[in-house]
ZAPASE-79571 format. One record per residue (C-alpha): x, y, z; residue in three letters; residue number from 1. Coordinates in Angstrom, 2 decimals, decimal comma. Layout:
N
@x: X y: Y z: Z rest: ALA nr: NUM
...
// end
This chain:
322
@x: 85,76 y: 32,67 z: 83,02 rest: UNK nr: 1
@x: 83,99 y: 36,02 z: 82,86 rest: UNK nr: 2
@x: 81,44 y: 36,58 z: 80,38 rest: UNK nr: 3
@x: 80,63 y: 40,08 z: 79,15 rest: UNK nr: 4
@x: 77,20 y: 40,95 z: 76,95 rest: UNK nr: 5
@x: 75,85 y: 44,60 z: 76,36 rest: UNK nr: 6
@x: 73,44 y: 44,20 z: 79,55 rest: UNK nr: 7
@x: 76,04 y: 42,55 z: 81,92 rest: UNK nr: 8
@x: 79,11 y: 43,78 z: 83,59 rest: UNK nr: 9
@x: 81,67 y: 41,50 z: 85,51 rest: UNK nr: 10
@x: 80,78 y: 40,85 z: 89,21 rest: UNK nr: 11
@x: 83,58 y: 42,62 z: 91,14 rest: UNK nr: 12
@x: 84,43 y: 42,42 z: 94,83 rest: UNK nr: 13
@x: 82,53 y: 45,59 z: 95,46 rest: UNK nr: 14
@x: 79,57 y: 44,62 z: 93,41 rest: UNK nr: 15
@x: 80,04 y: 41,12 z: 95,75 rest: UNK nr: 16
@x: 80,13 y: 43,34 z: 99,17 rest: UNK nr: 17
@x: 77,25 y: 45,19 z: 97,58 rest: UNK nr: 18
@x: 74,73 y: 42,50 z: 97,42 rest: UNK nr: 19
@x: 76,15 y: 41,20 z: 100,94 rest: UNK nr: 20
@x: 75,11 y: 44,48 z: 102,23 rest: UNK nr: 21
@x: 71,42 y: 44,62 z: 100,43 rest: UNK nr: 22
@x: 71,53 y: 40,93 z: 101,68 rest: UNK nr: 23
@x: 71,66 y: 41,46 z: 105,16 rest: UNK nr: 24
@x: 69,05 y: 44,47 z: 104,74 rest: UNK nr: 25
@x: 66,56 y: 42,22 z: 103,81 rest: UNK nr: 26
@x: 67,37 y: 39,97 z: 106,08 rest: UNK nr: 27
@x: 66,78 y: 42,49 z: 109,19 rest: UNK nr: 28
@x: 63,79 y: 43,61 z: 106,92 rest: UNK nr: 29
@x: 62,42 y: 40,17 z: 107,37 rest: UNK nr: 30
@x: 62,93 y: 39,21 z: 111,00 rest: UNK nr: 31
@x: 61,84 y: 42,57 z: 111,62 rest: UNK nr: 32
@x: 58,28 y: 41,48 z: 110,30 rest: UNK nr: 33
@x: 56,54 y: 39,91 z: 113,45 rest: UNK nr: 34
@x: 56,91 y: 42,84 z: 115,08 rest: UNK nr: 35
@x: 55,70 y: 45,29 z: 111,75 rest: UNK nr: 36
@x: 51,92 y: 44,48 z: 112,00 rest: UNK nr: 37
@x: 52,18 y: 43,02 z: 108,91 rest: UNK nr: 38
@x: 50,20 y: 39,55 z: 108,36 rest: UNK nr: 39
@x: 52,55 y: 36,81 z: 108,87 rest: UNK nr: 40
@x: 51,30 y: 34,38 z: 107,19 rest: UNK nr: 41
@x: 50,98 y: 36,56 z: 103,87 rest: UNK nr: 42
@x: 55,14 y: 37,01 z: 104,10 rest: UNK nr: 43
@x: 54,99 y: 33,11 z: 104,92 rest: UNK nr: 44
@x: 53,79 y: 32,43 z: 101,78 rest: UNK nr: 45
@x: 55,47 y: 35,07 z: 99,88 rest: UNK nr: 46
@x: 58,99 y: 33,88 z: 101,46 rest: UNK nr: 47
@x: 58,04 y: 30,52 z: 99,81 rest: UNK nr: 48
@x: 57,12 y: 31,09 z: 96,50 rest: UNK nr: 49
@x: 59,95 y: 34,16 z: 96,56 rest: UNK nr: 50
@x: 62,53 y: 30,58 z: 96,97 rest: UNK nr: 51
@x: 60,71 y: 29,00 z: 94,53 rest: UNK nr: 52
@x: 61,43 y: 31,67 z: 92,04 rest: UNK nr: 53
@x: 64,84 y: 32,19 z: 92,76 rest: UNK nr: 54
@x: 65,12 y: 28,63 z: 92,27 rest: UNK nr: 55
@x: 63,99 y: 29,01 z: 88,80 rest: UNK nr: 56
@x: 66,19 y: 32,13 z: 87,99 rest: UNK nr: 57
@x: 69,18 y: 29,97 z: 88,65 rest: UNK nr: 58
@x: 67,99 y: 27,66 z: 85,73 rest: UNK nr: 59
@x: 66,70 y: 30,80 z: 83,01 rest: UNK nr: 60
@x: 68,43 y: 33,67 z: 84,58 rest: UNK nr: 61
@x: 71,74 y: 31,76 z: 84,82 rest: UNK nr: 62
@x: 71,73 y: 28,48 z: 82,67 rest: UNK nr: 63
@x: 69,31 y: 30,25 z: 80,06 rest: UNK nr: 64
@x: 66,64 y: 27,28 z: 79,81 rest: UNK nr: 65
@x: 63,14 y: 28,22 z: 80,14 rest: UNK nr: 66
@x: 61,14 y: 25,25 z: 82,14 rest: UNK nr: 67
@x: 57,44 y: 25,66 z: 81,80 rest: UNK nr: 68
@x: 56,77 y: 22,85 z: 84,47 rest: UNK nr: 69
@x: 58,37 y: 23,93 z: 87,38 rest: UNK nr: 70
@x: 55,57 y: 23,72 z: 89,44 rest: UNK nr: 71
@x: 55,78 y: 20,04 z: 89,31 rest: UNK nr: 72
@x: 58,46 y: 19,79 z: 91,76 rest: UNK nr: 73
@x: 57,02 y: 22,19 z: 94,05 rest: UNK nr: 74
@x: 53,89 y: 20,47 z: 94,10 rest: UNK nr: 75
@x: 55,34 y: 17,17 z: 94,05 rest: UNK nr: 76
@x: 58,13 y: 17,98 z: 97,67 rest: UNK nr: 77
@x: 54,59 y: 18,82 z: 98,72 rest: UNK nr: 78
@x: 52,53 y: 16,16 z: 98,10 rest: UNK nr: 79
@x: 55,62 y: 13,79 z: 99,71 rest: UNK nr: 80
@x: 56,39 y: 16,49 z: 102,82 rest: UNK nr: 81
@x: 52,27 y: 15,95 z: 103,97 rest: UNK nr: 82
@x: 51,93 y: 12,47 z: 103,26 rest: UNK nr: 83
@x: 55,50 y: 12,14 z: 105,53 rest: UNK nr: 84
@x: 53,96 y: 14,17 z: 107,85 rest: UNK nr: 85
@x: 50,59 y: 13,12 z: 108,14 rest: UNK nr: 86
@x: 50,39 y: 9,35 z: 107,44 rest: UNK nr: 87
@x: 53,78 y: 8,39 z: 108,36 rest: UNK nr: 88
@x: 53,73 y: 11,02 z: 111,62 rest: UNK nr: 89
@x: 57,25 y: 12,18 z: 110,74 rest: UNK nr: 90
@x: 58,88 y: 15,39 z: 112,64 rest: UNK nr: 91
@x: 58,68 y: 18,25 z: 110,66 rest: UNK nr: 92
@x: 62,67 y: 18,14 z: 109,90 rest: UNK nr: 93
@x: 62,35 y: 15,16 z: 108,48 rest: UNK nr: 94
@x: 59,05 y: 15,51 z: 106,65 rest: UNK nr: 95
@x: 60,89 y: 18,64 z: 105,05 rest: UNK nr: 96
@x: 63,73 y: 15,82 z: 103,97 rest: UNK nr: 97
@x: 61,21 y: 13,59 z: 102,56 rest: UNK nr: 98
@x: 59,81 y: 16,50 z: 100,37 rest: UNK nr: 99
@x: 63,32 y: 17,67 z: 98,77 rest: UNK nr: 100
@x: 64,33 y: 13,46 z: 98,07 rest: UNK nr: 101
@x: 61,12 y: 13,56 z: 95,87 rest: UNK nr: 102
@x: 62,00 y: 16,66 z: 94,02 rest: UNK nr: 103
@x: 65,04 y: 15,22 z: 93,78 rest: UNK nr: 104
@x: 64,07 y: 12,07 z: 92,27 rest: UNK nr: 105
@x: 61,31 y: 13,83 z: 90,22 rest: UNK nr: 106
@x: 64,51 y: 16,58 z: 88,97 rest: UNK nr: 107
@x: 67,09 y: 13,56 z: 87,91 rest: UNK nr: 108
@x: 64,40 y: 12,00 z: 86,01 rest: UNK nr: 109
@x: 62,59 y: 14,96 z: 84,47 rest: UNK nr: 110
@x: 66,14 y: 16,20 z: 83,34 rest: UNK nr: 111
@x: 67,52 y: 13,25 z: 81,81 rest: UNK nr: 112
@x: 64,54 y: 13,04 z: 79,14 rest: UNK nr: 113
@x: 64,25 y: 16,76 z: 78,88 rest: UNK nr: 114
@x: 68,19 y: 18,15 z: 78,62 rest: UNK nr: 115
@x: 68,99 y: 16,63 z: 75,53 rest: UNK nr: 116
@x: 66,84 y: 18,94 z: 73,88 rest: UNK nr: 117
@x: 66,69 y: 22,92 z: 73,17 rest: UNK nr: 118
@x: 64,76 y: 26,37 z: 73,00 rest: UNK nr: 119
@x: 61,11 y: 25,64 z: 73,27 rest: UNK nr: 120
@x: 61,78 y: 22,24 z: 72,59 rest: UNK nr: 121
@x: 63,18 y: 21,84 z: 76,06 rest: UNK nr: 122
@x: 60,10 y: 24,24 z: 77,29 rest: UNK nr: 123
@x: 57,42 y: 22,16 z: 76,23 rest: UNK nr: 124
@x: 58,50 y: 18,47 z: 77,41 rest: UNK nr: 125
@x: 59,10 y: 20,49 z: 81,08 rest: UNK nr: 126
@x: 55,24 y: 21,46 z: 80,16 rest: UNK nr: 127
@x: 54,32 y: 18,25 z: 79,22 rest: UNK nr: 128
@x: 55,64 y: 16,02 z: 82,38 rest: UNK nr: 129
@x: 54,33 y: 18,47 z: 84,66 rest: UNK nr: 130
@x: 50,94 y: 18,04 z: 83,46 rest: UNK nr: 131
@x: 51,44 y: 14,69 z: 83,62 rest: UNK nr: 132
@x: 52,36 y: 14,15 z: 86,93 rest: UNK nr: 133
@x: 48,89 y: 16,67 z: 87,35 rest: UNK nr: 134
@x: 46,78 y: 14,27 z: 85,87 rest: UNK nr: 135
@x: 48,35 y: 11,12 z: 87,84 rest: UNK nr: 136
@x: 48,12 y: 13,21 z: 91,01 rest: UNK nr: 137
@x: 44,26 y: 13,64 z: 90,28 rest: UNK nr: 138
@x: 43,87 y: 10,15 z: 90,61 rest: UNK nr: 139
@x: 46,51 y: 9,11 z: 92,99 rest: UNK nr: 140
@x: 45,25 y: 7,37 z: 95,94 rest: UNK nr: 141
@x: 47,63 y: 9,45 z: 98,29 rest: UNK nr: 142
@x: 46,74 y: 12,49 z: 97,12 rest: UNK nr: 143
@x: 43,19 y: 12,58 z: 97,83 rest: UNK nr: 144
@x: 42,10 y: 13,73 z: 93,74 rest: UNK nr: 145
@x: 40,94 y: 17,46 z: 94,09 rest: UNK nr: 146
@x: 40,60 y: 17,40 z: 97,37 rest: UNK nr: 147
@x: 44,07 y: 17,36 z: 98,39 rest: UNK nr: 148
@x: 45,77 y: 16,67 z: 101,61 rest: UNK nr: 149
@x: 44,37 y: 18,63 z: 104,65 rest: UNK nr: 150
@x: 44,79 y: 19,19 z: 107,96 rest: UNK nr: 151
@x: 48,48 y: 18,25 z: 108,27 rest: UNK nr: 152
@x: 50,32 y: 18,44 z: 111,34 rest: UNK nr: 153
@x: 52,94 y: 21,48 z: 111,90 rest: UNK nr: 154
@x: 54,38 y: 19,37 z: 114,88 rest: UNK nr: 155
@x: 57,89 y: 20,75 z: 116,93 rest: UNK nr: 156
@x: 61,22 y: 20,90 z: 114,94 rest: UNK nr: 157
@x: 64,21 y: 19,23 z: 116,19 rest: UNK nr: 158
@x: 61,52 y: 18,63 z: 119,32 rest: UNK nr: 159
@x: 62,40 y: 22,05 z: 120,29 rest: UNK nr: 160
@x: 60,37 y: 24,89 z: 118,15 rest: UNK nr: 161
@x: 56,86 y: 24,46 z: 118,73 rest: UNK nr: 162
@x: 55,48 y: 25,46 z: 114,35 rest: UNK nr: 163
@x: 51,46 y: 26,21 z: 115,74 rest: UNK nr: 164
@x: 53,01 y: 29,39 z: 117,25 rest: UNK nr: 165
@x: 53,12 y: 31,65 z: 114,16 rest: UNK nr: 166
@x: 55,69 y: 33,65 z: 115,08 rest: UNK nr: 167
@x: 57,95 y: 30,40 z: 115,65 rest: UNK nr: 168
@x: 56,55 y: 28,76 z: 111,92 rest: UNK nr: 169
@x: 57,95 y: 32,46 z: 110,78 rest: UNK nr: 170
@x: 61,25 y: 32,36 z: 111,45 rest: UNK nr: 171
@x: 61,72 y: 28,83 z: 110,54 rest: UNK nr: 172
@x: 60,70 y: 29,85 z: 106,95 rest: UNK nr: 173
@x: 62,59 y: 32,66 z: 106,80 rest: UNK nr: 174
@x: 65,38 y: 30,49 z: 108,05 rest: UNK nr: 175
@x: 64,77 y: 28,38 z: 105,82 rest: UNK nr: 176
@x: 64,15 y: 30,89 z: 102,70 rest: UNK nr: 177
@x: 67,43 y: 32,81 z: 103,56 rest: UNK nr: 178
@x: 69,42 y: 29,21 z: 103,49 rest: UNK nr: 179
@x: 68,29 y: 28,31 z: 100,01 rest: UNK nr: 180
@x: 68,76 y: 31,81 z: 98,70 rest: UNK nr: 181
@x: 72,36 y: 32,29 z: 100,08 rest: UNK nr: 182
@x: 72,91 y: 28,55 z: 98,80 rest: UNK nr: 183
@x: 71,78 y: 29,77 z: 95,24 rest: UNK nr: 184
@x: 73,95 y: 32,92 z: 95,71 rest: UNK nr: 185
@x: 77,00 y: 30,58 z: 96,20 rest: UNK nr: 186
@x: 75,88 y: 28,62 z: 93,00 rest: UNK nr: 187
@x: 76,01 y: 31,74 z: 90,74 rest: UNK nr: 188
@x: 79,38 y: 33,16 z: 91,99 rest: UNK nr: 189
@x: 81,18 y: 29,93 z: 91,82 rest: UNK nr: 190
@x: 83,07 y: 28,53 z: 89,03 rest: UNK nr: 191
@x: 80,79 y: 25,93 z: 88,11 rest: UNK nr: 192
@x: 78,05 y: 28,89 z: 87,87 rest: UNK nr: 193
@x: 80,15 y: 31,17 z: 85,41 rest: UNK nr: 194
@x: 80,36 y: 28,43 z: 83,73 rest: UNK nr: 195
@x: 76,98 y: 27,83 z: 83,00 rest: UNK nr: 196
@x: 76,72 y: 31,73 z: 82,30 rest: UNK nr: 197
@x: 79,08 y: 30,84 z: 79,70 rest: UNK nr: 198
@x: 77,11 y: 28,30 z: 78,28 rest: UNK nr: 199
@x: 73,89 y: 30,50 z: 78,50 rest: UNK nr: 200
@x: 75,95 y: 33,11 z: 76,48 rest: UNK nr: 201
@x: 77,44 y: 31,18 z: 73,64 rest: UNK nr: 202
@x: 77,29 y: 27,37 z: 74,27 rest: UNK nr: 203
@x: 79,29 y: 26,67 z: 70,81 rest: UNK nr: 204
@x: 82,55 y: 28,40 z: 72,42 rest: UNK nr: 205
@x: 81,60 y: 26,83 z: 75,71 rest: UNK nr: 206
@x: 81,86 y: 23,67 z: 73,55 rest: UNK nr: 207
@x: 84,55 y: 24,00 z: 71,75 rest: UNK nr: 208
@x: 86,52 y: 25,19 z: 75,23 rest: UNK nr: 209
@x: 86,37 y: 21,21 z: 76,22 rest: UNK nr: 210
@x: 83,27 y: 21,67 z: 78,54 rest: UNK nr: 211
@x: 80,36 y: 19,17 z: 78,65 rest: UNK nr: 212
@x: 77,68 y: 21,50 z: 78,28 rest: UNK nr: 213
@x: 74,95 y: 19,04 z: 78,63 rest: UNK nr: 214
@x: 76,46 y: 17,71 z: 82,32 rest: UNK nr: 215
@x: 76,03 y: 21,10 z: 83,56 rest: UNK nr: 216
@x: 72,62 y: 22,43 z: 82,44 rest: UNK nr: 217
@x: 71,64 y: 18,95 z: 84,05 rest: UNK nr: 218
@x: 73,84 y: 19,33 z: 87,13 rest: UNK nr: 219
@x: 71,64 y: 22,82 z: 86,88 rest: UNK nr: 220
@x: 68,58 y: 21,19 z: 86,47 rest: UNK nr: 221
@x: 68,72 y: 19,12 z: 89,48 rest: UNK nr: 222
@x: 69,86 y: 21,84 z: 91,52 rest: UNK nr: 223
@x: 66,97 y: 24,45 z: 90,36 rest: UNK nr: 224
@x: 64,21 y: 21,49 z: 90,45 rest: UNK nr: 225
@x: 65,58 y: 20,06 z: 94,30 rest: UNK nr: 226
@x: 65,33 y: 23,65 z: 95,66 rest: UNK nr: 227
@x: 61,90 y: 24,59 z: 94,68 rest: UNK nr: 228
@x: 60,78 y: 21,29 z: 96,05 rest: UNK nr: 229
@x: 62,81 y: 23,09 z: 99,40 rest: UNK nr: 230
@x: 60,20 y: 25,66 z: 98,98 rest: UNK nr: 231
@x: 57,40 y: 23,18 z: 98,67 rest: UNK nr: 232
@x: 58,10 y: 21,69 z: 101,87 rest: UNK nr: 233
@x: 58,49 y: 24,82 z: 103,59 rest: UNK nr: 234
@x: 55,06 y: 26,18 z: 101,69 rest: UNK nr: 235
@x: 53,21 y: 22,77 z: 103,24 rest: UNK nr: 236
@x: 53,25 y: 24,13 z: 106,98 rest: UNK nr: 237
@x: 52,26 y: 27,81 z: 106,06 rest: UNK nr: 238
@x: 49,23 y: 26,52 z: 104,31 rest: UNK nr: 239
@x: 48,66 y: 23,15 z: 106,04 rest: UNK nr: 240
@x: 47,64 y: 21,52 z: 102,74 rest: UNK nr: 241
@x: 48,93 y: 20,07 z: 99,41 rest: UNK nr: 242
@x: 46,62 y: 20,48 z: 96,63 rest: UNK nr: 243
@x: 47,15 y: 20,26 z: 92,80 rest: UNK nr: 244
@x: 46,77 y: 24,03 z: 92,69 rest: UNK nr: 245
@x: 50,69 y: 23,32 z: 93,35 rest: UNK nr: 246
@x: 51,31 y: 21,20 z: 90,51 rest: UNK nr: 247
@x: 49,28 y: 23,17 z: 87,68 rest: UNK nr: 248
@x: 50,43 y: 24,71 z: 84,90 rest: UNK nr: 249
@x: 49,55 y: 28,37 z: 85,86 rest: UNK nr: 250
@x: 51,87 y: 27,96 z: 88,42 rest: UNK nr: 251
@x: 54,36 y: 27,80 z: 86,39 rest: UNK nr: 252
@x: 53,37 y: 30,49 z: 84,65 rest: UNK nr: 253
@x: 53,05 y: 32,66 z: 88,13 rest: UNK nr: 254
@x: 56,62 y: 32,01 z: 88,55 rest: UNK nr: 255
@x: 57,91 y: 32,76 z: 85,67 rest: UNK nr: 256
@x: 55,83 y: 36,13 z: 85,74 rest: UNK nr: 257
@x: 57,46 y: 36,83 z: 89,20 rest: UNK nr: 258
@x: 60,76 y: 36,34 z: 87,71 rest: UNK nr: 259
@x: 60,18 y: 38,73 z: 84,73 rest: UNK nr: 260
@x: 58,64 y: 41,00 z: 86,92 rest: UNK nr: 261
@x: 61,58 y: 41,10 z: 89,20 rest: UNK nr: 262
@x: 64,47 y: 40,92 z: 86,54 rest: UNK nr: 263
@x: 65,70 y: 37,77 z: 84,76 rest: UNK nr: 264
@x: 69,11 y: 36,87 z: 86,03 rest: UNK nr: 265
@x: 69,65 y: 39,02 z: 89,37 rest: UNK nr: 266
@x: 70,04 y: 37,56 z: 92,28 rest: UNK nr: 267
@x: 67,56 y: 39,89 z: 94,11 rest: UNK nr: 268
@x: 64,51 y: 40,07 z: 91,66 rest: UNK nr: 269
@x: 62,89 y: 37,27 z: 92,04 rest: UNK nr: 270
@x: 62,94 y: 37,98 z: 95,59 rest: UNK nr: 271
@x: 60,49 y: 41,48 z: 94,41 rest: UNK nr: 272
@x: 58,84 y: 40,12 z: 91,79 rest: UNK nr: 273
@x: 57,31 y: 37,04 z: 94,28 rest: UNK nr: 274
@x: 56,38 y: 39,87 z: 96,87 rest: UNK nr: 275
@x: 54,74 y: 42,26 z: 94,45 rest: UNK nr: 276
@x: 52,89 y: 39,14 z: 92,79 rest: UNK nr: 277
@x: 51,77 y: 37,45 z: 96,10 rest: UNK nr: 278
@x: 50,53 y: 41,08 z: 97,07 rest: UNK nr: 279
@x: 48,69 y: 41,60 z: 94,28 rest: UNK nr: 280
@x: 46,89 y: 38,25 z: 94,75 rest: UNK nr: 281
@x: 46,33 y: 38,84 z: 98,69 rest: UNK nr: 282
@x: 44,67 y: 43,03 z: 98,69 rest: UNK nr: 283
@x: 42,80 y: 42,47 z: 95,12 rest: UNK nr: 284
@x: 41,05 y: 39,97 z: 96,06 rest: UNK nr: 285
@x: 38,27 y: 41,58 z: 96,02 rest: UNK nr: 286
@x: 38,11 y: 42,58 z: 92,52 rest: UNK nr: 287
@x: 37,68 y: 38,47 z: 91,44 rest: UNK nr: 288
@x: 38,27 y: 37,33 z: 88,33 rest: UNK nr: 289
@x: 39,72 y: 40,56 z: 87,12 rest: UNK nr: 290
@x: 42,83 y: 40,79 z: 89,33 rest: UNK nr: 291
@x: 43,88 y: 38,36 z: 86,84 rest: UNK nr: 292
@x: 43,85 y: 40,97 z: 84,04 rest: UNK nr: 293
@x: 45,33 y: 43,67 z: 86,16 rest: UNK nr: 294
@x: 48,28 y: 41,08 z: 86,62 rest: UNK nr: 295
@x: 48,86 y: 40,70 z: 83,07 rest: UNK nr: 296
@x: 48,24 y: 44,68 z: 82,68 rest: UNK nr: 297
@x: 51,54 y: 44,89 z: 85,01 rest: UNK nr: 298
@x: 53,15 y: 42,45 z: 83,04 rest: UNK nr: 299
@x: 52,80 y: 44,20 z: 80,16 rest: UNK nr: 300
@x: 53,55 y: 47,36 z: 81,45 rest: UNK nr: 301
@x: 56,98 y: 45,93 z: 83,30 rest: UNK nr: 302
@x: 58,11 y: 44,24 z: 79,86 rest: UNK nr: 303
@x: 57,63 y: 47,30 z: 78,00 rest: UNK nr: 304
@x: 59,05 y: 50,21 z: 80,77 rest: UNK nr: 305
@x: 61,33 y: 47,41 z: 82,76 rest: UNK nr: 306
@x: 63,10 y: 45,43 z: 80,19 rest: UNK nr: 307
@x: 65,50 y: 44,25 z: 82,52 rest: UNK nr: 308
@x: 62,88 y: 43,82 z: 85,10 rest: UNK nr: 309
@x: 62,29 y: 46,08 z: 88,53 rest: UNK nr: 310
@x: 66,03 y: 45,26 z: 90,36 rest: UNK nr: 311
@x: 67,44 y: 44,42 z: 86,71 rest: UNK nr: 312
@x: 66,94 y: 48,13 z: 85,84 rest: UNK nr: 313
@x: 68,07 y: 49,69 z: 89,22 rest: UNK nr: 314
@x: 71,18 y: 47,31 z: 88,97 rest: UNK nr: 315
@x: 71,93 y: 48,15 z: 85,40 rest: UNK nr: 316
@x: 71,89 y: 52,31 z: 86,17 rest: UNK nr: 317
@x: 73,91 y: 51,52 z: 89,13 rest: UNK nr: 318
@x: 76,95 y: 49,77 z: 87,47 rest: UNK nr: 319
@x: 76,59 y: 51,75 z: 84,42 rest: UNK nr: 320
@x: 77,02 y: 55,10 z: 86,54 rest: UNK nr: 321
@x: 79,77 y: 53,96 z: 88,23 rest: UNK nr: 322
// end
């Protein structure tokens, strides 16, 4: 099933061979970075929270349902990926597996009470569990309250690749960044993700076309919630903590900016609008409190010029001229 609106064209083999082109770009882009001068660990964590918002594109962009508490399942494959790693002195493969079972868990239960519903129905009961599971991680034993969990272990993967080396911790992230994304690619372009398109563009007909509707925004759900808790693992040995600055609600609200930012619905924007966010963040710094009002300047300034978003715009010119 293809689905046509006024901003969307049908994703043909060349568009396909298109994006597997930009896709391997990037991809020499990236492993091309240790040897750039650029600061490693600021491309770490930009890597991480650029999976983390592609992981919420699939649900908005694709399955049109606005979550307002995705952050809970990145901080939550955190909170389980350091307390694996630290207290139970897993290996770092499996400390990664511990994470993504807990956003699993947390994704299958989260869903079930909040799929039934709709709109900003559906928006604020994501809001309201994730700042429930905030306030129950403040007082959690495990967690350590404000303080978080510190110090944890990077260890050796697969007891081969030693993760205190930065430029070994590197590539296993961007491993690991350019699995989940071409795992999300696959999503979209199969037939289970034109049918959710479908169901993002008229759910009625997608209805009344014998589809359960409800099975696959949860199916979608899961998937979106289990693969930012992927990036929450992966974020736990660039930064070497787990606080509740993972769980809280502006980081929700961070993601969904990146997404805007980027372009709701593209497979590549995200991607931008984590790196241009995370850059902000990193060299104005130094202006305080008020590099949160230049964020919200771009914002503004990106809804109004960028409708479509930075690679949604490019994208649409592109097919439109063709």
């Amino acid at each position: 099933m293809t689905v046509l609106t006024d901003d969307t064209l049908p994703v043909t083999p060349r568009a396909m061979r298109d994006e597997m082109i930009v896709f391997v770009v990037m991809a020499l882009l990236l492993a091309a970075v240790p040897f750039s001068g650029l600061y490693p660990f600021f491309v770490m964590q930009a890597l991480c929270f650029a999976l983390l918002a592609c992981a919420f594109n699939l649900l908005i962009g694709y399955g049109g349902l606005l979550s307002f508490g995705h952050a809970m399942f990145l901080g939550t494959a955190g909170y389980c990926s350091a307390h694996a790693l630290k207290v139970w002195a897993l290996p770092p493969e499996l400390g990664i597996l511990v994470g993504i079972a807990g956003a699993f868990v947390l994704s299958i239960v989260t869903g079930y009470i909040s799929i039934r519903r709709q709109g900003i129905y559906f928006s604020m009961i994501t809001l309201a569990l994730s700042q429930l599971l905030y306030f129950i991680y403040l007082q959690a034993p495990f967690t350590h309250g404000e303080d978080g969990i510190q110090g944890i272990p990077q260890g050796r993967m697969f007891g081969v690749f030693d993760l205190t080396k930065p430029t070994v911790l590197y590539y296993v992230v961007l491993v690991g960044f350019l699995a989940g994304f071409l795992l999300i690619y696959r999503i979209i372009n199969s037939p289970f993700g034109e049918v959710l398109k479908s169901i993002r563009e008229n759910e009625p007909r997608a209805i009344s076309l014998g589809y359960r509707t409800d099975q696959y925004k949860f199916l979608a759900f899961v998937l979106s919630g289990t693969l930012a808790g992927f990036a929450g693992a992966l974020k736990v040995f660039v930064a070497q903590n787990a606080s509740l600055t993972d769980v809280h609600w502006s980081m929700s609200g961070e993601v969904v900016l990146m997404t805007l930012v980027g372009g709701l619905g593209t497979i590549f924007g995200p991607v931008v609008g984590a790196f241009a966010i995370i850059a902000m963040q990193q060299y104005l710094a130094g202006f305080g409190q008020w590099v949160t009002v230049i964020q919200g300047s771009i914002f503004v300034i990106c809804v109004l010029t960028f409708r479509r978003g930075v690679v949604g715009e490019i994208a649409h010119y592109f097919r439109r001229s063709l």
